[in-house]
C-alpha positions as protocol buffer text, in pm:
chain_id: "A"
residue {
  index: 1
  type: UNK
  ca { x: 4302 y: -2707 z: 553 }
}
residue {
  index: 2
  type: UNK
  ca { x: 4486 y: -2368 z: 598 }
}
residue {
  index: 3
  type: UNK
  ca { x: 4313 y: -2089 z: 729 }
}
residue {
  index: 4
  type: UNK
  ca { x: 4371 y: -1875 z: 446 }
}
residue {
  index: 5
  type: UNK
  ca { x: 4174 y: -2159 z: 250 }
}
residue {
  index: 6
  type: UNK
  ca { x: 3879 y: -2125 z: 486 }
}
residue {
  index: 7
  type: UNK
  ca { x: 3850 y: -1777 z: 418 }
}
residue {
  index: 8
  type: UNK
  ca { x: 3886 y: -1783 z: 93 }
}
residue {
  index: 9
  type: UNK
  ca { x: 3575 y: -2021 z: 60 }
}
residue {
  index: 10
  type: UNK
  ca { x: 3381 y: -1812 z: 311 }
}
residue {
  index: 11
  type: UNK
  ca { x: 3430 y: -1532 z: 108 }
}
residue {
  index: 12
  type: UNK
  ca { x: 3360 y: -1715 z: -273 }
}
residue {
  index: 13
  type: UNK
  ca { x: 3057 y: -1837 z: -52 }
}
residue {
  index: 14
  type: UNK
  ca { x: 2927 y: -1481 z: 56 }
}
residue {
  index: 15
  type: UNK
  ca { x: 2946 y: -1361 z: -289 }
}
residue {
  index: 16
  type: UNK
  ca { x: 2762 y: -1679 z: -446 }
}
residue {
  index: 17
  type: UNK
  ca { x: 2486 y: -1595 z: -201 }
}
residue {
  index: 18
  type: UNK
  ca { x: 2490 y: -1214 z: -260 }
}
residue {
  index: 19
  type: UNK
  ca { x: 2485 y: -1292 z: -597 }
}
residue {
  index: 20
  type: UNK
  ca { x: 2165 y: -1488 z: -558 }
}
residue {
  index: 21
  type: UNK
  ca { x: 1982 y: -1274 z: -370 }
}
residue {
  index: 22
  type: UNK
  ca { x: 1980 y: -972 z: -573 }
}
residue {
  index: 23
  type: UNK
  ca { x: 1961 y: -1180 z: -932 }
}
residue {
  index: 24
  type: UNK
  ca { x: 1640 y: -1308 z: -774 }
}
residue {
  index: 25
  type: UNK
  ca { x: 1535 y: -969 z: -723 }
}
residue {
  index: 26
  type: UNK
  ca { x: 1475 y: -913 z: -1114 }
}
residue {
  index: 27
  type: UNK
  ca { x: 1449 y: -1278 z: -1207 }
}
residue {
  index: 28
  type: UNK
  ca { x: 1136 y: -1325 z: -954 }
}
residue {
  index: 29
  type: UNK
  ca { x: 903 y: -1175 z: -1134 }
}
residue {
  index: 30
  type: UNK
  ca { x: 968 y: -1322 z: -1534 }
}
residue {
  index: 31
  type: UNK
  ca { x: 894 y: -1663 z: -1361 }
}
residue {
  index: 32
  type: UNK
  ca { x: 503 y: -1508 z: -1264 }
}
residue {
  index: 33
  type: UNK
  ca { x: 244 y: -1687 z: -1406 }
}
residue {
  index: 34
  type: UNK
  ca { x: -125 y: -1463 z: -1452 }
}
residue {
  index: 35
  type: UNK
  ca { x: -382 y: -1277 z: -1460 }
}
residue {
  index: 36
  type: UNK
  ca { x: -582 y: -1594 z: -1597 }
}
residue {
  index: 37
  type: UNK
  ca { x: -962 y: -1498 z: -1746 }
}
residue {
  index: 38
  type: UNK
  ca { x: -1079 y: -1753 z: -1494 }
}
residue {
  index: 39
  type: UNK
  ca { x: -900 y: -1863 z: -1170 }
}
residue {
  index: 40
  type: UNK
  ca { x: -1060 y: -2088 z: -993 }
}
residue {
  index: 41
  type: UNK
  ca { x: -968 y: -2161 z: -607 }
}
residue {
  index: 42
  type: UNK
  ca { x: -1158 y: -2444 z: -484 }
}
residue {
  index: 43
  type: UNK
  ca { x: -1257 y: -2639 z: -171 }
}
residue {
  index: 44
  type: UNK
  ca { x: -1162 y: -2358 z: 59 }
}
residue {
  index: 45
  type: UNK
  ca { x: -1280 y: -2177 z: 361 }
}
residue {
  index: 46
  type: UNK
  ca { x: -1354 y: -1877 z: 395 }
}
residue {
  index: 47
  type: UNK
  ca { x: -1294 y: -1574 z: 622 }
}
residue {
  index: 48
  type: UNK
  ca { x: -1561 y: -1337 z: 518 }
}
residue {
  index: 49
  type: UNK
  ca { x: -1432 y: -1033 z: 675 }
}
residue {
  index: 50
  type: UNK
  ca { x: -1701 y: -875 z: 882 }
}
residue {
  index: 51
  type: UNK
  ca { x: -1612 y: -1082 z: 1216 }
}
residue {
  index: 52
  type: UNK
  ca { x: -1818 y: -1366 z: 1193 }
}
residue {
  index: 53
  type: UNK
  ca { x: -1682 y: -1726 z: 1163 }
}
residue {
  index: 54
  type: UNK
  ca { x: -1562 y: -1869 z: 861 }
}
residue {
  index: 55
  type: UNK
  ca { x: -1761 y: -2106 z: 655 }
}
residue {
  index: 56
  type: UNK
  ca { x: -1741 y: -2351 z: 354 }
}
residue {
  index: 57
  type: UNK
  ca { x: -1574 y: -2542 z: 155 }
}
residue {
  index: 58
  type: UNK
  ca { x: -1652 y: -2318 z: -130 }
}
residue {
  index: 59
  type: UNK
  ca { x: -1556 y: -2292 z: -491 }
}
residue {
  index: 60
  type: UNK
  ca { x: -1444 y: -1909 z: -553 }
}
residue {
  index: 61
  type: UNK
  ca { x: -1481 y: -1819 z: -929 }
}
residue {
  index: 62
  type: UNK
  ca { x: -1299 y: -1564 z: -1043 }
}
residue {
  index: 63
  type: UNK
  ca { x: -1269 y: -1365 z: -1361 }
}
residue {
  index: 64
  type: UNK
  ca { x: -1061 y: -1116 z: -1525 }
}
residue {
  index: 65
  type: UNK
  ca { x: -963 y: -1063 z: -1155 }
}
residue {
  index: 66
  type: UNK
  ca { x: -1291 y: -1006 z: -989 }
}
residue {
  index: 67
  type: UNK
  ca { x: -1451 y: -1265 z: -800 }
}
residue {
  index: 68
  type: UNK
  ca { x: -1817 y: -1298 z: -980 }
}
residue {
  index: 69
  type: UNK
  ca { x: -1940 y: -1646 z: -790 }
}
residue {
  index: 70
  type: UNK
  ca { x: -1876 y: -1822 z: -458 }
}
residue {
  index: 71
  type: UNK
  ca { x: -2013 y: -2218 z: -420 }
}
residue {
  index: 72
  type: UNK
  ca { x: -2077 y: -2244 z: -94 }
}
residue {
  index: 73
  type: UNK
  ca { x: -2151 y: -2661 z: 25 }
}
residue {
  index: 74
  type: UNK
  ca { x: -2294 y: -2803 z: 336 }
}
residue {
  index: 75
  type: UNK
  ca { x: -2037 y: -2654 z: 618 }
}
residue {
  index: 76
  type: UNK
  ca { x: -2058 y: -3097 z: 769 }
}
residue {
  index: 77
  type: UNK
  ca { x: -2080 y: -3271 z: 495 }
}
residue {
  index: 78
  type: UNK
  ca { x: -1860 y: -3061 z: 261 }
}
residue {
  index: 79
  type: UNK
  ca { x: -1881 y: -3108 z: -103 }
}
residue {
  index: 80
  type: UNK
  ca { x: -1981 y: -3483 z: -246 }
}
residue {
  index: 81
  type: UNK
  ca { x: -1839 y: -3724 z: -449 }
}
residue {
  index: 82
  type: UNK
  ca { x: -2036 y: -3564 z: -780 }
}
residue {
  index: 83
  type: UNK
  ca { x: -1919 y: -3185 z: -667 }
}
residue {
  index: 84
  type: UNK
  ca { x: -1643 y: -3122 z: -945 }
}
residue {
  index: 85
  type: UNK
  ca { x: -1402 y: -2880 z: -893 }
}
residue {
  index: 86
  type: UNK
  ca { x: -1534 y: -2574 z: -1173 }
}
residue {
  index: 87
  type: UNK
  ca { x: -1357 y: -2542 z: -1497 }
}
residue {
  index: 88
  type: UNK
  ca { x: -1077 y: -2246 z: -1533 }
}
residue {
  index: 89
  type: UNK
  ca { x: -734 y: -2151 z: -1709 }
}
residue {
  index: 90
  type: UNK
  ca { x: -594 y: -2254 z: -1351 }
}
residue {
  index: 91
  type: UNK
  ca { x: -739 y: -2421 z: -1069 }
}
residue {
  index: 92
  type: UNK
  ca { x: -615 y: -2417 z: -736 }
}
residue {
  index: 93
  type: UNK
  ca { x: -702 y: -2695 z: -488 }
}
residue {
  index: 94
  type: UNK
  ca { x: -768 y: -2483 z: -151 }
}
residue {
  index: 95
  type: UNK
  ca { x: -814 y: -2809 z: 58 }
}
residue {
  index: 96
  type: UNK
  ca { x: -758 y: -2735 z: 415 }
}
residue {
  index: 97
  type: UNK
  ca { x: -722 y: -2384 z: 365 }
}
residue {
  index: 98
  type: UNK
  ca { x: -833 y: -2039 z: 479 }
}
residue {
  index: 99
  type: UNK
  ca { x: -929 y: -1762 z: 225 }
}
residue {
  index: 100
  type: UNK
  ca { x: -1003 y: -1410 z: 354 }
}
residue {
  index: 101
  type: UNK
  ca { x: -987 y: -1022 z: 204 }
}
residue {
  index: 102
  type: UNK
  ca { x: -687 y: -899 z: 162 }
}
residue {
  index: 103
  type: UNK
  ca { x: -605 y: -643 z: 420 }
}
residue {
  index: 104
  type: UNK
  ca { x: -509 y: -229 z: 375 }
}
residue {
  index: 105
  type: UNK
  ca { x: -243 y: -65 z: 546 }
}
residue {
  index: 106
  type: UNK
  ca { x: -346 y: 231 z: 540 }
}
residue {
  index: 107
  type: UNK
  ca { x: 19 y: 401 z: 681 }
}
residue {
  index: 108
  type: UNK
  ca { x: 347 y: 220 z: 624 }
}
residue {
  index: 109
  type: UNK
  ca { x: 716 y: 333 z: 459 }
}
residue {
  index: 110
  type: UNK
  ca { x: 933 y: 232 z: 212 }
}
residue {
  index: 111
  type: UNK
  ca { x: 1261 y: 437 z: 309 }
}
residue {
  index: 112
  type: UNK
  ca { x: 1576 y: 189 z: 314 }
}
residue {
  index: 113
  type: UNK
  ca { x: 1758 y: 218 z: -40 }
}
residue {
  index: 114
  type: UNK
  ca { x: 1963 y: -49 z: 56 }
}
residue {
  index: 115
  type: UNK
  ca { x: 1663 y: -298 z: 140 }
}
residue {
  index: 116
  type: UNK
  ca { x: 1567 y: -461 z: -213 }
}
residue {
  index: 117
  type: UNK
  ca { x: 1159 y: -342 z: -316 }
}
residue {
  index: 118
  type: UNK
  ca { x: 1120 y: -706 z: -370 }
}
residue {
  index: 119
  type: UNK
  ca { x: 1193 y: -829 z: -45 }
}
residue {
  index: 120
  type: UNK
  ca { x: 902 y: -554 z: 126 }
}
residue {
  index: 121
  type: UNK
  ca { x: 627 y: -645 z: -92 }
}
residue {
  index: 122
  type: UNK
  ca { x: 684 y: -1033 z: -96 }
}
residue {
  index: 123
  type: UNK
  ca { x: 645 y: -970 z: 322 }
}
residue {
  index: 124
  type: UNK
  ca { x: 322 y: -761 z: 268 }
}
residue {
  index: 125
  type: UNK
  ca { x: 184 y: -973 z: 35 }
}
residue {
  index: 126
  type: UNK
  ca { x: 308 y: -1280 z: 291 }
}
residue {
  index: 127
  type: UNK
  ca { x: 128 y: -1107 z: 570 }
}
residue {
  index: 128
  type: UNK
  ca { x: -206 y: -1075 z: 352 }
}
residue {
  index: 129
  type: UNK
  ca { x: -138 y: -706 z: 283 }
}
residue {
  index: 130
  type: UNK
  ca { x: -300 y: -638 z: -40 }
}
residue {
  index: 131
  type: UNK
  ca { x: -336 y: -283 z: -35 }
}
residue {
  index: 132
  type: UNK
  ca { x: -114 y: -23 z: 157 }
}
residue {
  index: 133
  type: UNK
  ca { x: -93 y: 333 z: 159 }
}
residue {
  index: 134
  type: UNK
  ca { x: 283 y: 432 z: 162 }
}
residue {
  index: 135
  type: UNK
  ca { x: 500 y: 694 z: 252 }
}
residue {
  index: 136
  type: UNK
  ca { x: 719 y: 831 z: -70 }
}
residue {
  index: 137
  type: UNK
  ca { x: 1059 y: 772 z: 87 }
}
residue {
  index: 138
  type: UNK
  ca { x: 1245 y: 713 z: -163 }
}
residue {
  index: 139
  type: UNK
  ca { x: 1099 y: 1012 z: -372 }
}
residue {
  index: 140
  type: UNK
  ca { x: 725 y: 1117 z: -528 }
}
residue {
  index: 141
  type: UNK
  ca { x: 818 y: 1015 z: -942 }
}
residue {
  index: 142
  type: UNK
  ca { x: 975 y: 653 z: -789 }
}
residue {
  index: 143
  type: UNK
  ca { x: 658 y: 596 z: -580 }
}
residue {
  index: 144
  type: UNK
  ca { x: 418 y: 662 z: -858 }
}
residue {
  index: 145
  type: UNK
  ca { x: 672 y: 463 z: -1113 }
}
residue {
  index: 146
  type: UNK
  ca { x: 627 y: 187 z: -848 }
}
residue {
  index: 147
  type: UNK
  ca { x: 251 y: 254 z: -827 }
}
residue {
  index: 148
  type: UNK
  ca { x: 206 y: 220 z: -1204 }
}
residue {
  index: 149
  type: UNK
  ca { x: 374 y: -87 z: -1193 }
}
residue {
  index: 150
  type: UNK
  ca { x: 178 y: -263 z: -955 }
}
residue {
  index: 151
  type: UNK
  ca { x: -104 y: -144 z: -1196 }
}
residue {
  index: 152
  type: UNK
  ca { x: -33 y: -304 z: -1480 }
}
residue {
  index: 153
  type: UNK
  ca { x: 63 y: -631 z: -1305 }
}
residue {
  index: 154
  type: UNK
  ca { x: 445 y: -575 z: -1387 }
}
residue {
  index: 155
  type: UNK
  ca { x: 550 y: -652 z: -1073 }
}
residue {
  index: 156
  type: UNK
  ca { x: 406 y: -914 z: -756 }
}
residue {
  index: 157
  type: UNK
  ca { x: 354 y: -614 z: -507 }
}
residue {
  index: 158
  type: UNK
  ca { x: 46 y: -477 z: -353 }
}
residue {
  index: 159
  type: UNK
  ca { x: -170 y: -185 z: -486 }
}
residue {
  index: 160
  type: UNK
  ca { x: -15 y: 109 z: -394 }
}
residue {
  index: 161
  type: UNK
  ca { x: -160 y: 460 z: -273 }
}
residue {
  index: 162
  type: UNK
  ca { x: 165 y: 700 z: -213 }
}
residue {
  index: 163
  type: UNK
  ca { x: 159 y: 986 z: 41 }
}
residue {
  index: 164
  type: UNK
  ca { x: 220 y: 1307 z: -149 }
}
residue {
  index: 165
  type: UNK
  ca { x: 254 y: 1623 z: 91 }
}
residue {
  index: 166
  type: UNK
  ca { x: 127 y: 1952 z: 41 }
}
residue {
  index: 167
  type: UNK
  ca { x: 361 y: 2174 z: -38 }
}
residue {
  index: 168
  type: UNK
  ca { x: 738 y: 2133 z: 105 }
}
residue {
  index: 169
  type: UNK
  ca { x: 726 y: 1962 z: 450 }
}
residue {
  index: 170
  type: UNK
  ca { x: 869 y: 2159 z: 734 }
}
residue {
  index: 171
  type: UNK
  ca { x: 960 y: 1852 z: 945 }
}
residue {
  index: 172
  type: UNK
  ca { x: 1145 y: 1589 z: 746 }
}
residue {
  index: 173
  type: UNK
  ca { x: 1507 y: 1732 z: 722 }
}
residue {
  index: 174
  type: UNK
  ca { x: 1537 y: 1973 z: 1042 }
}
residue {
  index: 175
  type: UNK
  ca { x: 1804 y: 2279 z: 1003 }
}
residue {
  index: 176
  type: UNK
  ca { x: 1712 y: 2235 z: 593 }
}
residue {
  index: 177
  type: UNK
  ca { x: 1368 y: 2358 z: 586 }
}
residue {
  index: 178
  type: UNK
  ca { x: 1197 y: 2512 z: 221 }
}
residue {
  index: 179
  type: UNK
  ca { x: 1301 y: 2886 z: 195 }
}
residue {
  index: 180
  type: UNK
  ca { x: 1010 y: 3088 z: 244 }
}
residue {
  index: 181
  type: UNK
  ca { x: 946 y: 3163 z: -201 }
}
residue {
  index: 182
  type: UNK
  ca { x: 888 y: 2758 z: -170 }
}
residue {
  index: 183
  type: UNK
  ca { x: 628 y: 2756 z: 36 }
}
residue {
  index: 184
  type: UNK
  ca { x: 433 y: 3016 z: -4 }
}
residue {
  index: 185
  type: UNK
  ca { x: 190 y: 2960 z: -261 }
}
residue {
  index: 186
  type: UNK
  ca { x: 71 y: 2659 z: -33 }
}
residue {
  index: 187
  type: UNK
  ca { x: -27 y: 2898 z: 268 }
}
residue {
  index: 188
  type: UNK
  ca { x: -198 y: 3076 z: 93 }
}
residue {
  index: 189
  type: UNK
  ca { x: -560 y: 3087 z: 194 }
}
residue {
  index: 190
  type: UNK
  ca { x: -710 y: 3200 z: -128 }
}
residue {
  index: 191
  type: UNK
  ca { x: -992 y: 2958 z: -169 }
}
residue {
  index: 192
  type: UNK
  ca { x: -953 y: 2982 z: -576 }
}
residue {
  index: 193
  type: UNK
  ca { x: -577 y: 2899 z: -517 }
}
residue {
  index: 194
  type: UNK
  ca { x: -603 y: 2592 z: -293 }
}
residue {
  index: 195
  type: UNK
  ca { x: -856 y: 2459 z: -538 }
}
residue {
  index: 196
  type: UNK
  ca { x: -606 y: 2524 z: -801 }
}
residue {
  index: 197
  type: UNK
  ca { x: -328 y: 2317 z: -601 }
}
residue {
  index: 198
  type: UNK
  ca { x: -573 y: 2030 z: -504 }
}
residue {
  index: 199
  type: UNK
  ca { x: -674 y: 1949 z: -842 }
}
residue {
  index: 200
  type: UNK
  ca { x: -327 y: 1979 z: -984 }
}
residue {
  index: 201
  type: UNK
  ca { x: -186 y: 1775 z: -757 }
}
residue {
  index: 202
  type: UNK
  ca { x: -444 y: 1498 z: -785 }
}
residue {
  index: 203
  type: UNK
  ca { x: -440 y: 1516 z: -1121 }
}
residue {
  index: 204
  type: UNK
  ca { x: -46 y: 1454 z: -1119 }
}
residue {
  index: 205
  type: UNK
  ca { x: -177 y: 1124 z: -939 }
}
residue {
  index: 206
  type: UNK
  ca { x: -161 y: 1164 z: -581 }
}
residue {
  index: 207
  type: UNK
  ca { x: -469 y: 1021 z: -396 }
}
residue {
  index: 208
  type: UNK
  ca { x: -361 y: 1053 z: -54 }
}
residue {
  index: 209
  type: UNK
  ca { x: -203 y: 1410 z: 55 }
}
residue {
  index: 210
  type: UNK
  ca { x: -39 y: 1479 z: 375 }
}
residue {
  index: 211
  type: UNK
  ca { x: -150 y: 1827 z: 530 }
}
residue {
  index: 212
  type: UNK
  ca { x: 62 y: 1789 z: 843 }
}
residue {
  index: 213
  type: UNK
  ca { x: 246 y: 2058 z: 800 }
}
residue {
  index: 214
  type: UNK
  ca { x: -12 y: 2270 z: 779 }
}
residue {
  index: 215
  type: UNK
  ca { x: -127 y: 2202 z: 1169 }
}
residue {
  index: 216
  type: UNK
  ca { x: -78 y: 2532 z: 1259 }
}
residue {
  index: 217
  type: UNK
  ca { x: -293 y: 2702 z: 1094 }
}
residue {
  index: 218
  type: UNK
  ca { x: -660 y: 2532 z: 1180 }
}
residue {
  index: 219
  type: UNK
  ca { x: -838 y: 2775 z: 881 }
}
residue {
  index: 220
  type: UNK
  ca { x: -577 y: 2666 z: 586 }
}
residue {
  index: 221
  type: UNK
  ca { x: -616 y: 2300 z: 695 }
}
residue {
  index: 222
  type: UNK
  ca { x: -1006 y: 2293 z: 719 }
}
residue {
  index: 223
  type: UNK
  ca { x: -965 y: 2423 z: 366 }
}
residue {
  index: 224
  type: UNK
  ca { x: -709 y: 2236 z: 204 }
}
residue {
  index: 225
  type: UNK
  ca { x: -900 y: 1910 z: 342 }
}
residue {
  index: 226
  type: UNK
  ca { x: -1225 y: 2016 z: 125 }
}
residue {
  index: 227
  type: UNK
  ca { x: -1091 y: 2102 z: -130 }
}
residue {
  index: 228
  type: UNK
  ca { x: -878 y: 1785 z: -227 }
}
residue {
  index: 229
  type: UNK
  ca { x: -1196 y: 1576 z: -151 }
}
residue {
  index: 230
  type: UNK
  ca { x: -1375 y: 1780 z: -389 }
}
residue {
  index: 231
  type: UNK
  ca { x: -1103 y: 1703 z: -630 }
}
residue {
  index: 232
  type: UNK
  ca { x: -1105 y: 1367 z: -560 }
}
residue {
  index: 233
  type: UNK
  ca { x: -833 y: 1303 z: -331 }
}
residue {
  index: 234
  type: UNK
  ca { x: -843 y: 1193 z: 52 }
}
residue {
  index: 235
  type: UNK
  ca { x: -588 y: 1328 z: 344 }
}
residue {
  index: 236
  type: UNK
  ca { x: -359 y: 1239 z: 580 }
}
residue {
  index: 237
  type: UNK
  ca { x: -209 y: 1384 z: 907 }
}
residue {
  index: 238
  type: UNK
  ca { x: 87 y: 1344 z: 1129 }
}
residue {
  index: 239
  type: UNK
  ca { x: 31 y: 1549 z: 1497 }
}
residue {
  index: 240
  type: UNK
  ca { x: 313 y: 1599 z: 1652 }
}
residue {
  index: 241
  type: UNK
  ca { x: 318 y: 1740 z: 1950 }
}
residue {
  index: 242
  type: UNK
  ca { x: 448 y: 2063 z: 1834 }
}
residue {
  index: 243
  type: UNK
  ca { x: 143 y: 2066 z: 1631 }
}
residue {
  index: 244
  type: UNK
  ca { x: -187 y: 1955 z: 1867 }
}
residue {
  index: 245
  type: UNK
  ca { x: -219 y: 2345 z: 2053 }
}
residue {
  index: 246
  type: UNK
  ca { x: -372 y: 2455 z: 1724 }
}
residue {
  index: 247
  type: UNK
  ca { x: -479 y: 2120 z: 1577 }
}
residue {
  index: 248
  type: UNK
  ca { x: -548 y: 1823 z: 1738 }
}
residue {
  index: 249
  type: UNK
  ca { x: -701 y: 1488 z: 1608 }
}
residue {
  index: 250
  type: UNK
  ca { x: -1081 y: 1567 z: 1672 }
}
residue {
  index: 251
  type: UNK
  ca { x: -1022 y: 1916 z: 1559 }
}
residue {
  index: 252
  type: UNK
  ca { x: -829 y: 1763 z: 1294 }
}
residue {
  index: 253
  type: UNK
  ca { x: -1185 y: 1489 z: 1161 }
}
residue {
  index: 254
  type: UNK
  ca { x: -1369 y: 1799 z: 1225 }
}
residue {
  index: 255
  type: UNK
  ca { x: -1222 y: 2014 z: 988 }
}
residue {
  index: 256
  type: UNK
  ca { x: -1207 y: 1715 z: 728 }
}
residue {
  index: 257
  type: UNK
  ca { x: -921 y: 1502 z: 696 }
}
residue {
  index: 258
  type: UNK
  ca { x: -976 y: 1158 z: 593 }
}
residue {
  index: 259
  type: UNK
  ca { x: -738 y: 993 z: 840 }
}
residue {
  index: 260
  type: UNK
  ca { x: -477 y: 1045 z: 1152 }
}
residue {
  index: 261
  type: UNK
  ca { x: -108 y: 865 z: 1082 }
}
residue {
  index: 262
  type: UNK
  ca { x: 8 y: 930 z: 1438 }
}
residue {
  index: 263
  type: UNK
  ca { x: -147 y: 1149 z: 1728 }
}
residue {
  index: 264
  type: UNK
  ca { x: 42 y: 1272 z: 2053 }
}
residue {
  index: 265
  type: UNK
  ca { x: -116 y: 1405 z: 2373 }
}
């Protein structure tokens, strides 16, 4: 076989599996079968969550996707020869498996373009992640687009709670900060306009906000912490070091924020 032969099958090959990957990308999800009115897992064990051992086998009922009754049997005899599995649109036989919550990643990004959305909520999900609270790499409209349609159970990802910052941030594209007419209605310390910004941001659908960028000024951030709980929103901080001689992280919980991303010094 010539060598231009080879390489002309390596490369028909490439393309056949390039092909595949990204037609699987939108094809995955038409193949999805759910939300059932009653899913049944049975004969599993259980991880319960709160760091005791796992018992069972148990039957976990669950309807219109909310678990409403576990059947728990004797943990050495396990279930006998008149225990059924319960009735349900689908039934899935849990034999010699482990069931536990699903877990919350509470910081994590989404920034490569080229890496297929797919592909980084199939590993989530694979690693139990159920619930993660993401960075809006690849823009704030995309994230909540994403968000709603994880929502409505349009696409197998986890539930999604995007970052949305307050106000430009000063750190993300050094030597191409906001001009100063950008960001000055968020520093302002006006306690009717921060409650203004709070609400209308949380209303546009962000539940997590980023005050970062904010760090040094300890009075603004105390107050823009309030007032998006009272909203209805929770916060988020990264401390740089640049940023820990005014704020630091137990300054930071004491003025209010909900939660630290990443904390230097």
């Amino acid at each position: 076989m010539s060598k231009n032969t080879i390489k002309q099958k390596i490369i028909i090959t490439s393309i056949i599996l390039i092909s595949v990957l990204f037609s699987g990308e939108n094809k995955q999800d038409l193949v999805r079968k759910g939300p059932y009115n009653k899913l049944v897992i049975a004969n599993a064990m259980i991880i319960p969550g709160h760091g005791g051992p796992a018992y069972g086998p148990a039957d976990i009922i669950i309807e219109n996707d909310r678990i409403v009754q576990i059947i728990s049997y004797n943990g050495l005899t396990g279930r006998g020869p008149k225990d059924k599995f319960p009735k349900g649109d689908r039934i899935i036989d849990a034999t010699g498996m482990y069931v536990m919550p699903g877990l919350i990643d509470l910081h994590t990004h989404i920034r490569t373009p080229e890496l297929p959305l797919n592909y980084i909520y199939n590993m989530k999900l694979a690693h139990g992640v159920t619930t993660m609270v993401n960075g809006s790499g690849r823009g704030w409209s995309e994230a909540l687009k994403q968000q709603k349609l994880s929502n409505e159970n349009k696409i197998t990802a986890p539930r999604m709670f995007p970052i949305r910052d307050w106000g430009p941030s000063r750190s993300r594209d050094p030597g191409h900060m906001p001009t100063a007419d950008k960001i000055e209605k968020w520093h302002d310390t006006n306690p009717q306009n921060i409650s203004r910004l709070a609400k209308k941001l949380v209303n546009e659908g962000a539940h997590v906000i980023r005050i970062g960028s904010l760090a040094w000024n300890a009075e603004l951030f105390g107050a823009v912490a309030k007032a998006i709980y009272k909203a209805g929103g929770i916060t988020t901080v990264h401390l740089p070091p640049s940023d820990i001689s005014v704020v630091n992280a137990v300054e930071a919980a004491e003025l209010g924020v909900t939660m630290i991303e990443h904390h230097y010094g």
